[in-house]
Structure formats: C-alpha cells, structure tokens
Residue frames as a rotation matrix with the C-alpha (Angstrom) as fourth column:
UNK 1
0.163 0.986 -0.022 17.17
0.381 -0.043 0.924 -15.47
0.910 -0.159 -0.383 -14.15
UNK 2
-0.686 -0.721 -0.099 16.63
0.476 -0.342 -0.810 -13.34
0.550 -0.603 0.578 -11.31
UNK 3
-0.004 0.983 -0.184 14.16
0.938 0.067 0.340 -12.66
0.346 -0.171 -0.922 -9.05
UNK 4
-0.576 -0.689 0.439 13.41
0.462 -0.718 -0.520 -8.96
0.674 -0.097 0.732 -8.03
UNK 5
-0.301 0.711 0.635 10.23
-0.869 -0.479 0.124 -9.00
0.392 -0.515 0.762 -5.90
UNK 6
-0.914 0.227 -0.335 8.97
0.340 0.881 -0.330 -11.54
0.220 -0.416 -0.882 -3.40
UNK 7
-0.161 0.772 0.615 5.20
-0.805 -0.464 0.371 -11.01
0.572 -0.435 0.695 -2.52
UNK 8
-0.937 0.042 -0.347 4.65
0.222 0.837 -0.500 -13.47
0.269 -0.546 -0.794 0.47
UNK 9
-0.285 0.931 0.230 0.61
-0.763 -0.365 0.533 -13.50
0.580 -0.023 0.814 0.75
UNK 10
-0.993 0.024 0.119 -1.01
-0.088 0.531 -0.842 -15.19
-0.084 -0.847 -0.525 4.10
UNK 11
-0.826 0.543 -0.153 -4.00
0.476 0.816 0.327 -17.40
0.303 0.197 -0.932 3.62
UNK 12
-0.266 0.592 0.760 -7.41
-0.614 -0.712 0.340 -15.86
0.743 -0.377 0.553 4.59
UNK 13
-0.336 0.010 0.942 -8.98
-0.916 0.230 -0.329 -16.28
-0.220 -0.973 -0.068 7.76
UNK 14
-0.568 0.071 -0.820 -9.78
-0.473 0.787 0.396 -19.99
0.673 0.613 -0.414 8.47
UNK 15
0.414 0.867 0.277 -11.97
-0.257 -0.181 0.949 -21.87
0.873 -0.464 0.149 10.81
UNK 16
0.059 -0.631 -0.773 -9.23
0.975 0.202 -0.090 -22.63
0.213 -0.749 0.628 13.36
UNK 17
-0.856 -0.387 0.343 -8.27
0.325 -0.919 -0.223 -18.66
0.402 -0.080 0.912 13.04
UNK 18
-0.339 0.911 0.234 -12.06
-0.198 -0.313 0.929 -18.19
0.920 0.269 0.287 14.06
UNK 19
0.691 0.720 -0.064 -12.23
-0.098 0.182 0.978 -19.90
0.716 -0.670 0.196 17.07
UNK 20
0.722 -0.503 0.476 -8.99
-0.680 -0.387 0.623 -19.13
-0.129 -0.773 -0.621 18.70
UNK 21
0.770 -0.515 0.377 -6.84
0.252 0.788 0.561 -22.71
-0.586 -0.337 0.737 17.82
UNK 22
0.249 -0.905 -0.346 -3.57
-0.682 -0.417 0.601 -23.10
-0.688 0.086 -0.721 16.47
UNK 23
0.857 0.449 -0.253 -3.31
-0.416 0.311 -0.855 -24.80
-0.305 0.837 0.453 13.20
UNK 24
-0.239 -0.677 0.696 0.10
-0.304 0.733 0.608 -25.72
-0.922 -0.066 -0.381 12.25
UNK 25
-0.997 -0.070 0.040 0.54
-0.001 0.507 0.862 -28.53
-0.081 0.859 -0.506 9.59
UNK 26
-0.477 0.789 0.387 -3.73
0.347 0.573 -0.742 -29.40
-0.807 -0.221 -0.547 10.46
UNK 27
-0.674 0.217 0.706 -5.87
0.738 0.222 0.637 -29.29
-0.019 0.951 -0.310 7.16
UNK 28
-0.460 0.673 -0.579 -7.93
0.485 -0.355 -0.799 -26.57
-0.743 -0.649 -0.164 8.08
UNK 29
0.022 0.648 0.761 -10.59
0.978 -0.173 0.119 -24.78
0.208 0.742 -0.637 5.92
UNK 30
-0.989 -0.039 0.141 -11.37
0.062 -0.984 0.168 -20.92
0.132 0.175 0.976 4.96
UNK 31
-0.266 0.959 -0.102 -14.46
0.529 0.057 -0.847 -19.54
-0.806 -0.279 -0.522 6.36
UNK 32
0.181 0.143 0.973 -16.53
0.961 -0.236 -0.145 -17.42
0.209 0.961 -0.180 4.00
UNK 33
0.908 0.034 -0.417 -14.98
0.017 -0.999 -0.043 -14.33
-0.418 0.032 -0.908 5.47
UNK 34
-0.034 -0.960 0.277 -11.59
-0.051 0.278 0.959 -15.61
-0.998 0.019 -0.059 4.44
UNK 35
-0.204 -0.077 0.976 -12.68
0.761 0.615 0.207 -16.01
-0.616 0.785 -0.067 0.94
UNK 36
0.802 0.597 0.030 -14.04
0.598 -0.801 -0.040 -12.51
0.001 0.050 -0.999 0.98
UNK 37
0.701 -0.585 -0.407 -10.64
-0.074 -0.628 0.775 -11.59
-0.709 -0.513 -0.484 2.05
UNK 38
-0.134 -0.657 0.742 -9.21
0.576 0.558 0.598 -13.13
-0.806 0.508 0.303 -0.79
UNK 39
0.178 0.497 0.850 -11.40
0.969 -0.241 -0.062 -11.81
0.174 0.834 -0.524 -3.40
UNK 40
0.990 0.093 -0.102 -10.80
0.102 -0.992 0.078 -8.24
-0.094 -0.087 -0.992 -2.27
UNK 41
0.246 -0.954 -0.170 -6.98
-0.071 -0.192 0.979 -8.86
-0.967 -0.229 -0.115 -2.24
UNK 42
-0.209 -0.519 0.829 -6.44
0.758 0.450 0.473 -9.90
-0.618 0.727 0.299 -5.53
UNK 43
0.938 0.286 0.198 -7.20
0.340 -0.874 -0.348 -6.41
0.074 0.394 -0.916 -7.37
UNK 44
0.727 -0.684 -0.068 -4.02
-0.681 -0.703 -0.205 -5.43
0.093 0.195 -0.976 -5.92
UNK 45
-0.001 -0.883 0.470 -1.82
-0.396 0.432 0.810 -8.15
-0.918 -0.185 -0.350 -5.95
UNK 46
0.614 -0.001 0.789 -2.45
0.769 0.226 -0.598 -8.56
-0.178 0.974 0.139 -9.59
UNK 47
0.865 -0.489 0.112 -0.78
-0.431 -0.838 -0.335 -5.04
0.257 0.241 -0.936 -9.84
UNK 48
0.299 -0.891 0.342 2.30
-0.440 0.189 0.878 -6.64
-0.847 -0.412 -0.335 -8.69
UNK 49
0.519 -0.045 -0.854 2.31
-0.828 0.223 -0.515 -8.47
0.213 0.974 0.079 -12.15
UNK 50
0.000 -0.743 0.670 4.24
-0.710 0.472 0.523 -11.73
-0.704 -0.476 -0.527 -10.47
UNK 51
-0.528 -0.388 -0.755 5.57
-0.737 0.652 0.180 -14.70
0.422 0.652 -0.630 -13.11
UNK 52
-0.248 -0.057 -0.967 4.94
0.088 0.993 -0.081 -17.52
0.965 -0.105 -0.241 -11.12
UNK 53
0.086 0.462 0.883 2.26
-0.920 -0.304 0.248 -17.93
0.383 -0.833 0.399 -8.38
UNK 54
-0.500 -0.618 -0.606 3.74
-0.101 0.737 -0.668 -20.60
0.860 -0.273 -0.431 -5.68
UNK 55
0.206 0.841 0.500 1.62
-0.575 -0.310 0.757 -22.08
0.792 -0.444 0.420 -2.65
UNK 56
-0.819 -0.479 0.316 1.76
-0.574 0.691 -0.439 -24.01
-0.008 -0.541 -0.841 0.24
UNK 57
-0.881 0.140 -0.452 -0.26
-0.199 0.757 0.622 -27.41
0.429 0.638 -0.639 -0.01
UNK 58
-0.729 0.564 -0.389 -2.56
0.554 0.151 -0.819 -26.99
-0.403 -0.812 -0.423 2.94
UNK 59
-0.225 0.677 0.701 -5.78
0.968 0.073 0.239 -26.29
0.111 0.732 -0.672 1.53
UNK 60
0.575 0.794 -0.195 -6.36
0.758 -0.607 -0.238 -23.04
-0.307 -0.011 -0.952 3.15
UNK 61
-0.276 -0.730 -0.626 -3.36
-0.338 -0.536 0.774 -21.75
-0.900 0.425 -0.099 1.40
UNK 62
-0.879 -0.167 0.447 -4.53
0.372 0.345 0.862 -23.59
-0.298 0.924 -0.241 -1.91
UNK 63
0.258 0.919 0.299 -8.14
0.959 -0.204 -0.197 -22.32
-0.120 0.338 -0.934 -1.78
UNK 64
0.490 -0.115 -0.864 -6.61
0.169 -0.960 0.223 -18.57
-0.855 -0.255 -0.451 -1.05
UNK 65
-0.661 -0.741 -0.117 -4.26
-0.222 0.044 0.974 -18.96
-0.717 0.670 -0.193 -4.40
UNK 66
-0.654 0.565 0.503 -7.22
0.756 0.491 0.433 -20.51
-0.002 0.664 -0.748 -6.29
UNK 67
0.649 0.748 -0.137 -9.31
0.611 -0.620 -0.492 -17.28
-0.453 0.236 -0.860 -5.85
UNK 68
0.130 -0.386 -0.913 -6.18
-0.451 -0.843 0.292 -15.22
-0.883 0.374 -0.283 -7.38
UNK 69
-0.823 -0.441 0.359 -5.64
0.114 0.490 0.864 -17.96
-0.557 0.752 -0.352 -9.96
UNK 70
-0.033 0.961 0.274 -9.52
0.982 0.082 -0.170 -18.21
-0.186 0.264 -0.947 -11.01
UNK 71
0.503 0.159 -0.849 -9.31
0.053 -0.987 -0.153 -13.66
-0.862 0.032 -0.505 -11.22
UNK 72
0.342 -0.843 -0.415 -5.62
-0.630 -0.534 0.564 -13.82
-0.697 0.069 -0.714 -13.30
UNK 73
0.893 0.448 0.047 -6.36
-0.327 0.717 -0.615 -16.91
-0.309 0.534 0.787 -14.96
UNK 74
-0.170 -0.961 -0.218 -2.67
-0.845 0.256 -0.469 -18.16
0.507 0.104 -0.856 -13.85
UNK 75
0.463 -0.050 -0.885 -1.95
0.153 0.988 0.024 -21.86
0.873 -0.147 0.466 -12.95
UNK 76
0.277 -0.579 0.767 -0.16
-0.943 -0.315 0.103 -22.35
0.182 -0.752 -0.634 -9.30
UNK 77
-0.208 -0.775 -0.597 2.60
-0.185 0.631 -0.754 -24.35
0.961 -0.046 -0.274 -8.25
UNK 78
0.892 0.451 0.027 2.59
-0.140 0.220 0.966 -26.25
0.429 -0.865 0.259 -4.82
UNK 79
0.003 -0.857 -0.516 5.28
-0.126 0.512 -0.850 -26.64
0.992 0.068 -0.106 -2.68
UNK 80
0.568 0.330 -0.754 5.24
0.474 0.618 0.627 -28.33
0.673 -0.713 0.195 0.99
UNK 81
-0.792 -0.557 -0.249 8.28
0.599 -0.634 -0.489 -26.29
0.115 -0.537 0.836 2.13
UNK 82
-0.573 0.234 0.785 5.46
-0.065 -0.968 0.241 -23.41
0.817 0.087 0.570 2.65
UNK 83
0.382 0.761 -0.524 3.55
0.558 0.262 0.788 -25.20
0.737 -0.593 -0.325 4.98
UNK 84
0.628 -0.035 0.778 3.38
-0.605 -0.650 0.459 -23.35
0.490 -0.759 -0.429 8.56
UNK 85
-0.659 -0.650 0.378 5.52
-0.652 0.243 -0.718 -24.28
0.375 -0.720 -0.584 11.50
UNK 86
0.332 0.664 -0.670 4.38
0.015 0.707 0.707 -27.42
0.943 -0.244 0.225 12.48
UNK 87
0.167 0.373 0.913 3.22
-0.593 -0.702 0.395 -27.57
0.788 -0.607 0.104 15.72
UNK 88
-0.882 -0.436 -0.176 3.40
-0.167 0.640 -0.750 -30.53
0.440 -0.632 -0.638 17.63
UNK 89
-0.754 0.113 -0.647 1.45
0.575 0.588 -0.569 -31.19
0.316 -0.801 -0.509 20.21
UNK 90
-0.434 0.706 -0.559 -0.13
0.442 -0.374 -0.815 -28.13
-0.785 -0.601 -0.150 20.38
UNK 91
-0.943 0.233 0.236 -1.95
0.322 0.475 0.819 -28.72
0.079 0.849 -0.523 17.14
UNK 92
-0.327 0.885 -0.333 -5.62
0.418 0.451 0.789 -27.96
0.848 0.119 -0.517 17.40
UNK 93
-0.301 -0.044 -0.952 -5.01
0.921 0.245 -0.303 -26.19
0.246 -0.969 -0.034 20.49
UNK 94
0.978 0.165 0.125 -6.62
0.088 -0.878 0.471 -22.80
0.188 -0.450 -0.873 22.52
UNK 95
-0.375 -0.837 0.400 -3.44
-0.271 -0.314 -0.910 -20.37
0.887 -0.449 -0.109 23.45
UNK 96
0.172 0.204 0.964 -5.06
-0.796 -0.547 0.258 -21.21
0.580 -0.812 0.068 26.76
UNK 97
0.981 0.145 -0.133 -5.11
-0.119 0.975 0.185 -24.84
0.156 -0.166 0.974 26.49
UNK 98
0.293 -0.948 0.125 -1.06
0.331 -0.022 -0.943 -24.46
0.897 0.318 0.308 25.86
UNK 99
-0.438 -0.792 0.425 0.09
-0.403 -0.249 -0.880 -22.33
0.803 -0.557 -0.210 28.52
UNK 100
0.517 0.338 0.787 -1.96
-0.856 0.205 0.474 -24.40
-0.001 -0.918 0.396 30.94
UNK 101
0.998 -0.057 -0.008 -0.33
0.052 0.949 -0.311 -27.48
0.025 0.311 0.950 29.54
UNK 102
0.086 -0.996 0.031 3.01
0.990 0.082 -0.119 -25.94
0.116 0.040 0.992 29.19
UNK 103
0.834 0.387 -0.393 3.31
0.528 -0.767 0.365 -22.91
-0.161 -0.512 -0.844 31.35
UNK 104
0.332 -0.665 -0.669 5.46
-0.431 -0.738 0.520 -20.33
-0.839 0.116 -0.532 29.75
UNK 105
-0.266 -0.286 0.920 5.98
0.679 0.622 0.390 -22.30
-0.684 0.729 0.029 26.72
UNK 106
0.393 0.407 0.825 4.24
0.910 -0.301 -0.285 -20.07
0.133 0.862 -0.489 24.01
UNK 107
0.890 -0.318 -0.326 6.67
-0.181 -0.903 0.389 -16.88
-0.418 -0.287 -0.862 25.41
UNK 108
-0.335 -0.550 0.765 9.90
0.086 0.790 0.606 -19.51
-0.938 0.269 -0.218 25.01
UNK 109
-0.062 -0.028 0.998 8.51
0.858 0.509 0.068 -19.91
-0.509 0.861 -0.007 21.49
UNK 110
0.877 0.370 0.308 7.58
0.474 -0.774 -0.421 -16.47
0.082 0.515 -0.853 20.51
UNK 111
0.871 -0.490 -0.045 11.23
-0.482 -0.831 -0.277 -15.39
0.099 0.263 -0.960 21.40
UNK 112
-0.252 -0.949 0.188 13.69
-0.627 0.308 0.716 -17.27
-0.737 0.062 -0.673 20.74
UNK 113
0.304 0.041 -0.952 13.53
-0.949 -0.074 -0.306 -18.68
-0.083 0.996 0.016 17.04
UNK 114
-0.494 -0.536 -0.684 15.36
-0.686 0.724 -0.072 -21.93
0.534 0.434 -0.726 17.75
UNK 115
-0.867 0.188 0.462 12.66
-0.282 0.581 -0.764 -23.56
-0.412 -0.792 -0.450 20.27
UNK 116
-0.659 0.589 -0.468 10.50
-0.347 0.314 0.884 -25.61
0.667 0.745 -0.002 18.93
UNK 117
0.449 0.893 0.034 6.93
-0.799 0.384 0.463 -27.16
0.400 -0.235 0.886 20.20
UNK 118
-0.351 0.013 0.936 7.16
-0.294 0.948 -0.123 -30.42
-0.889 -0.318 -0.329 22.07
UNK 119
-0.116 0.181 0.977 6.95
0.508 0.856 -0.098 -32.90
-0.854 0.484 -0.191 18.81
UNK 120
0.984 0.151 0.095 7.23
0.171 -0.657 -0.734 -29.71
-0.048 0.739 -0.672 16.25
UNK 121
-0.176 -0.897 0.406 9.92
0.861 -0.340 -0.377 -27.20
0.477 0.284 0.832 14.69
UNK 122
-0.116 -0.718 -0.686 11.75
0.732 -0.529 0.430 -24.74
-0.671 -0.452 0.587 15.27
UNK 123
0.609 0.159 -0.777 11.42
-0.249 -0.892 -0.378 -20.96
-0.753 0.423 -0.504 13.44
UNK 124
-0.347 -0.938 -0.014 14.88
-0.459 0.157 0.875 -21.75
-0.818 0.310 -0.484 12.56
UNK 125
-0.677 -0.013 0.736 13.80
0.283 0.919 0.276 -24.68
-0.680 0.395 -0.618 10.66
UNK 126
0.512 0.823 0.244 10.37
0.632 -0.169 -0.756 -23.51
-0.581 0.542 -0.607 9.01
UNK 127
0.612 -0.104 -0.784 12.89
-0.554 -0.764 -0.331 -20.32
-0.564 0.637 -0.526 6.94
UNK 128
-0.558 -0.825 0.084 15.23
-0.326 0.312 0.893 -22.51
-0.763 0.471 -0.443 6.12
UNK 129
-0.561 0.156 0.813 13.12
0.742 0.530 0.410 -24.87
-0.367 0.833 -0.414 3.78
UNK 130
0.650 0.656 -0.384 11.02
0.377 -0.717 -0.587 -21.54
-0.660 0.236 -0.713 3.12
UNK 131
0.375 -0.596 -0.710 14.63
-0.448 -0.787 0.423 -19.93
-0.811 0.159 -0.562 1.70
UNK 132
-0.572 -0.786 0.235 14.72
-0.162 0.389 0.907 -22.87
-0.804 0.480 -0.350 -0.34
UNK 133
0.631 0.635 0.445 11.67
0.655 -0.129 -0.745 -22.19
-0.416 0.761 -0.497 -2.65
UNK 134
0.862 -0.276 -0.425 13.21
-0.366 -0.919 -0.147 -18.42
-0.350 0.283 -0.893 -2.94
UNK 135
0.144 -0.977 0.160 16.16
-0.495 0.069 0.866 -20.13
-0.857 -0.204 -0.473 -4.18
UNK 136
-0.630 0.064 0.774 15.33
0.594 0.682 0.427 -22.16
-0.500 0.729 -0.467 -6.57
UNK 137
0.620 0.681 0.391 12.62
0.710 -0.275 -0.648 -19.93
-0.334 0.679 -0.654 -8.02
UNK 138
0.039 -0.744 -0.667 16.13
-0.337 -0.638 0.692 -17.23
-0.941 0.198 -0.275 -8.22
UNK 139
-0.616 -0.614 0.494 17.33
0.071 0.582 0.810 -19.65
-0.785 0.534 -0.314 -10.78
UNK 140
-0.542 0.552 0.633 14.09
0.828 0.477 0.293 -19.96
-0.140 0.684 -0.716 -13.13
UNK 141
0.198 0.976 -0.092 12.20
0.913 -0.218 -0.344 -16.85
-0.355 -0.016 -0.935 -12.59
UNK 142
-0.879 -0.361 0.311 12.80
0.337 -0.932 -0.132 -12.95
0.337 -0.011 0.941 -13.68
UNK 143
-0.365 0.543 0.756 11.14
-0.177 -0.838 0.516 -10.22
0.914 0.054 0.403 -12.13
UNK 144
-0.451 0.259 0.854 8.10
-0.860 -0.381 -0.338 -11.18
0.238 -0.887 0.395 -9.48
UNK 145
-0.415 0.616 -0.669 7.01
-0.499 0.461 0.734 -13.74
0.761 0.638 0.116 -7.51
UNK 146
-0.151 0.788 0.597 3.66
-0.825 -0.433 0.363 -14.55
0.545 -0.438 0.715 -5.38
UNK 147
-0.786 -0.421 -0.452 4.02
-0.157 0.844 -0.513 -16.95
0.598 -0.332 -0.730 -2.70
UNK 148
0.268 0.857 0.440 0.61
-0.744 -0.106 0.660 -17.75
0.612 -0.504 0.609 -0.72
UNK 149
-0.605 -0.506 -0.614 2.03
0.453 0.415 -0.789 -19.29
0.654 -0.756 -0.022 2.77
UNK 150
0.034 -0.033 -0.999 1.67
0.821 0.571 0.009 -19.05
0.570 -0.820 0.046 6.16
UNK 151
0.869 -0.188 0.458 1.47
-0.376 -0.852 0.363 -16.10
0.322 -0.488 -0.811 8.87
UNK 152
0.827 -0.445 0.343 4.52
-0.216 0.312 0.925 -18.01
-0.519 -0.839 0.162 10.92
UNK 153
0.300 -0.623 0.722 6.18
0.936 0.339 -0.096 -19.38
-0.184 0.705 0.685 7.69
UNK 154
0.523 -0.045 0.851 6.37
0.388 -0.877 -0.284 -15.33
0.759 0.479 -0.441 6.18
UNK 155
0.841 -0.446 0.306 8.12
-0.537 -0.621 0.572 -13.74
-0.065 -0.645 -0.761 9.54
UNK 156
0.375 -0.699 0.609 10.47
0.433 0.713 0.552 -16.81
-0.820 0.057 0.570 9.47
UNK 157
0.552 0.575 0.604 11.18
0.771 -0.077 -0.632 -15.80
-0.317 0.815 -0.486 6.01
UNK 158
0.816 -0.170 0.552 11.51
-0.114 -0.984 -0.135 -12.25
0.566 0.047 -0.823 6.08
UNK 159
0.828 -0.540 0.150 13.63
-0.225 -0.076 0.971 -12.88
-0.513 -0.838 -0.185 9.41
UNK 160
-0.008 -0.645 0.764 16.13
0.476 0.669 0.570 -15.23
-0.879 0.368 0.302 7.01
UNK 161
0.247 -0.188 0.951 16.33
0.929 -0.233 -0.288 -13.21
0.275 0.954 0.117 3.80
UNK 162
0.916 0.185 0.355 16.91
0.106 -0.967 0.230 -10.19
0.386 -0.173 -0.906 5.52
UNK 163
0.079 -0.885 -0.459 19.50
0.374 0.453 -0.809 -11.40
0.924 -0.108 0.367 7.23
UNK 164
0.071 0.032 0.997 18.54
-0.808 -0.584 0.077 -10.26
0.585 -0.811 -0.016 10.84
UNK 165
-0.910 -0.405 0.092 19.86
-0.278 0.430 -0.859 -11.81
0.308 -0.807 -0.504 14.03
UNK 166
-0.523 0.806 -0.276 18.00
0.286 0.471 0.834 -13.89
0.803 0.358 -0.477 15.54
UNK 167
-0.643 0.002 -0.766 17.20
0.756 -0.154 -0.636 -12.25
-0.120 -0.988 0.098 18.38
UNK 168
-0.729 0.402 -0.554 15.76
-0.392 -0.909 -0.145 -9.72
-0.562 0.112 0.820 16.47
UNK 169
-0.809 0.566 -0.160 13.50
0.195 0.514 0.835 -12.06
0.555 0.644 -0.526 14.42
UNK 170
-0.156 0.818 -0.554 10.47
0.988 0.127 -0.090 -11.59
-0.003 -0.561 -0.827 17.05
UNK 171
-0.388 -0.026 -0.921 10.35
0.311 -0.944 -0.105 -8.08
-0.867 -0.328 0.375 16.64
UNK 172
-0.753 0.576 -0.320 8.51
-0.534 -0.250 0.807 -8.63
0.385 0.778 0.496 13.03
UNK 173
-0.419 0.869 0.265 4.85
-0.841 -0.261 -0.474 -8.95
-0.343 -0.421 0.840 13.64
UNK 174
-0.382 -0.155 0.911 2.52
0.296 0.913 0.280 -11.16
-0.876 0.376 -0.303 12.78
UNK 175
-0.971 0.154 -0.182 0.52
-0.208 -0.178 0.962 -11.21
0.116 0.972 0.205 9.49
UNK 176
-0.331 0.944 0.001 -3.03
-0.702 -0.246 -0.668 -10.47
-0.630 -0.222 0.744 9.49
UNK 177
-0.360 -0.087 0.929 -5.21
0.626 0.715 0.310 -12.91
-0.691 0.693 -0.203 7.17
UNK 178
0.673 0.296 0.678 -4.75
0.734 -0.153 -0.662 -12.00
-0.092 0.943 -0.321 3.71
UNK 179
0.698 -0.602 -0.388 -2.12
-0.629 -0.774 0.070 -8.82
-0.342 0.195 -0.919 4.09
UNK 180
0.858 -0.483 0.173 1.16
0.494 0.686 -0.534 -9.44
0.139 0.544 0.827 2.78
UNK 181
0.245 -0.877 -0.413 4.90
0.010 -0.424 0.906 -9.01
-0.969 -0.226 -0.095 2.77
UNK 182
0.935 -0.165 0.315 7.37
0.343 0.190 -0.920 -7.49
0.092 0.968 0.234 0.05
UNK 183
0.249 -0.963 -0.098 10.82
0.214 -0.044 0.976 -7.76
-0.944 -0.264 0.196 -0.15
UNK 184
0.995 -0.093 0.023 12.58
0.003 -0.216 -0.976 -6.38
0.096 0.972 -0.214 -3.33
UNK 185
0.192 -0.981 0.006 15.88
0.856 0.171 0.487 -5.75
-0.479 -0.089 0.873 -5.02
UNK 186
0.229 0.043 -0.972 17.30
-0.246 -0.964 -0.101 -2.51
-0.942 0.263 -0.210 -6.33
UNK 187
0.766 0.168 0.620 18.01
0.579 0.238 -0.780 -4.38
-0.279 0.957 0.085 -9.86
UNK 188
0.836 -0.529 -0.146 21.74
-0.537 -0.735 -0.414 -3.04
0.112 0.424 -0.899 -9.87
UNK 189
-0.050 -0.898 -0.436 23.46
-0.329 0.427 -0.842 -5.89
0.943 0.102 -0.317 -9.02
UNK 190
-0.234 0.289 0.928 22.55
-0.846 0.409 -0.341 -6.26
-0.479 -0.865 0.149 -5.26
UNK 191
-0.669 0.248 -0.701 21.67
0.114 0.966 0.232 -9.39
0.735 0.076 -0.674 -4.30
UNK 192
-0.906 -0.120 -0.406 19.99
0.376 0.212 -0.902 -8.31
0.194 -0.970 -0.147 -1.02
UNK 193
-0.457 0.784 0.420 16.96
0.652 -0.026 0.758 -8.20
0.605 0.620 -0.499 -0.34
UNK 194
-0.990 -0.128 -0.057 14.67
0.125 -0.626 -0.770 -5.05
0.063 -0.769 0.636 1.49
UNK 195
-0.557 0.812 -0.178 11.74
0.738 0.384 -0.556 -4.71
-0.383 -0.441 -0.812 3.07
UNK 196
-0.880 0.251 0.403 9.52
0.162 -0.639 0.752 -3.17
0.446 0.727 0.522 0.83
UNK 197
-0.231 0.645 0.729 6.10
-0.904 -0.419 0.084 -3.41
0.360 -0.639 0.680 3.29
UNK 198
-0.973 -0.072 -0.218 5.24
0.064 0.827 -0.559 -5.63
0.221 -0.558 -0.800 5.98
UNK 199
-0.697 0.703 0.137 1.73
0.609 0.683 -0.403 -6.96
-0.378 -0.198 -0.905 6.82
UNK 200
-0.836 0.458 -0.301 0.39
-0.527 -0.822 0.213 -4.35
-0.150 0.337 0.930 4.19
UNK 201
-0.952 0.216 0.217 -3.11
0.223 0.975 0.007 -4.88
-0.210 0.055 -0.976 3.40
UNK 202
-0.509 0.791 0.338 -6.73
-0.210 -0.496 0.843 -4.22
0.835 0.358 0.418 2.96
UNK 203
-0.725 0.381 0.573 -9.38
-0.582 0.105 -0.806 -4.04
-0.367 -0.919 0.146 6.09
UNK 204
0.348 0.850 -0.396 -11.93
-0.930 0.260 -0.260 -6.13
-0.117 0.459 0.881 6.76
C-alpha cells in the first residue's frame, strides 16, 4: 500500500474565525457561511477520487467532512492527532488580547516553529503527530487521501513532509477556510513528497 496524494482540507469558517479569536483545541462551531464553504468545495474535491476520508475530532472539522461525506456518501475516520495547535492560554483569545498580554509573543510564535504558547505546543510538535496519520494511512491505503484538519495543523504538515528547514517553515502561508493543500508522488518509486498546490481554493 502506498499513498500517492495527500489532500489536506481546512475546516470552514467558524464562529471564533468570525469574530477575530483564536481557537486552538476549543470546540468551536461553523457558521452558516462555513457550511456554504463546504458545500461548494466538495464538487471538486470529489474529483480527487480519495480512498479514505480522515478528520480531526473537533467538531468544526467533523461538521466540514460530514458535508463531503453526506455529497460522496463515504464514511470518515477520526483521528485527534489532527486537532490544531493547541493553544494554551491564549485559547479564546483577540490577536490583540495576546500581544497585550504577551508583547511580542505571537511574532516569537509565527517564526520560529519550536515556541510554543504559554501552556500549549509547539509547531514542531503539532507535524509530528500530524506525520503520524500520513504514516500509518502509507501502510493501508493506495492512491488518495482526504484529510479535513486544521489551518495551523496543514502548514506544520506540509513544513514536515516536505522536508524544509525549519526556518523556512513560516514562509508557507496560512490556509484560507475551506482551500486546501496537495502534496503528491511521482508513482516511480520516490518516496518524496511535492507540493502539488497550496491554499488552492474556491472564493467566497
């Protein structure tokens, strides 16, 4: 078994993403433009034809999977390793509330992969257990397969299957809600994987 396509697909928009907070591990919910965003994505991420559609447990990653499952009329797998970069402390928080609370902290985190939140993780940490889904699904799957995750969890990710330095990890964007990443193989024996399109997507 061998995977040859990764589609990494970021949750639609949620009400934290609406009013400006930072979400993390928190349970948040999909407004109804986020579900819109779903429902327009899945047209083309069915074209991708993927085996096995894999999610993280936070609901607004399970409700975003449940509008491609309910189209494709495929079952999905959960797996906690997808969950975003827990935050810590700044859980629930305004970027403003943060850097007033911890001035220069959210720069410190945006570059440099191995700093983590006060009472959170590290980038470092969030690909690793991310690289171990893609691992294990290597083993069981041929062909493609559709991971609905995280904007933070997907750069982490990409950063760690690519095999880029980390320094250079902050130089992939983020991920809009609903767009997606694809990484592929050339199906000749490579193992490595390349960036086939970053935060591609639909507007709206």
């Amino acid at each position: 078994m061998t995977l040859t396509r990764l589609v990494l697909w970021r949750h639609g928009e949620t009400d934290y993403n609406a009013t400006g907070r930072l979400q993390g591990h928190f349970d948040s919910h999909l407004t109804d433009v986020g579900l819109a965003q779903a429902r327009r994505a899945v047209p083309v991420l069915v074209g991708f034809a993927p085996s096995i559609v894999v999610s993280s447990d936070l609901t607004r990653a399970v409700d975003t999977a449940g509008v491609y499952a309910e189209e494709a009329g495929v079952r999905v797998r959960l797996d906690k390793r997808l969950r975003e970069t827990h935050l810590g402390e700044w859980q629930g928080l305004t970027q403003a509330q943060v850097e007033a609370g911890w001035p220069g902290a959210l720069r410190t985190w945006r570059n440099d992969p191995r700093w983590a939140p006060p009472g959170g993780e590290a980038r470092v940490e969030v690909a690793t257990r991310g690289a171990e889904v893609v691992a294990e699904l290597d083993t069981e799957v041929d062909g493609t397969a559709l991971l609905c995750a995280h904007g933070g969890l997907i750069s982490a990710v990409t950063g760690r299957l690519l095999g880029l330095p980390l320094e250079a990890w902050p130089l992939l964007g983020g991920i809009t809600n609903c767009h997606w990443t694809v990484l592929s193989r050339r199906g000749d024996g490579d193992a490595r994987w390349r960036l086939t399109a970053y935060n591609a997507g639909l507007g709206g």
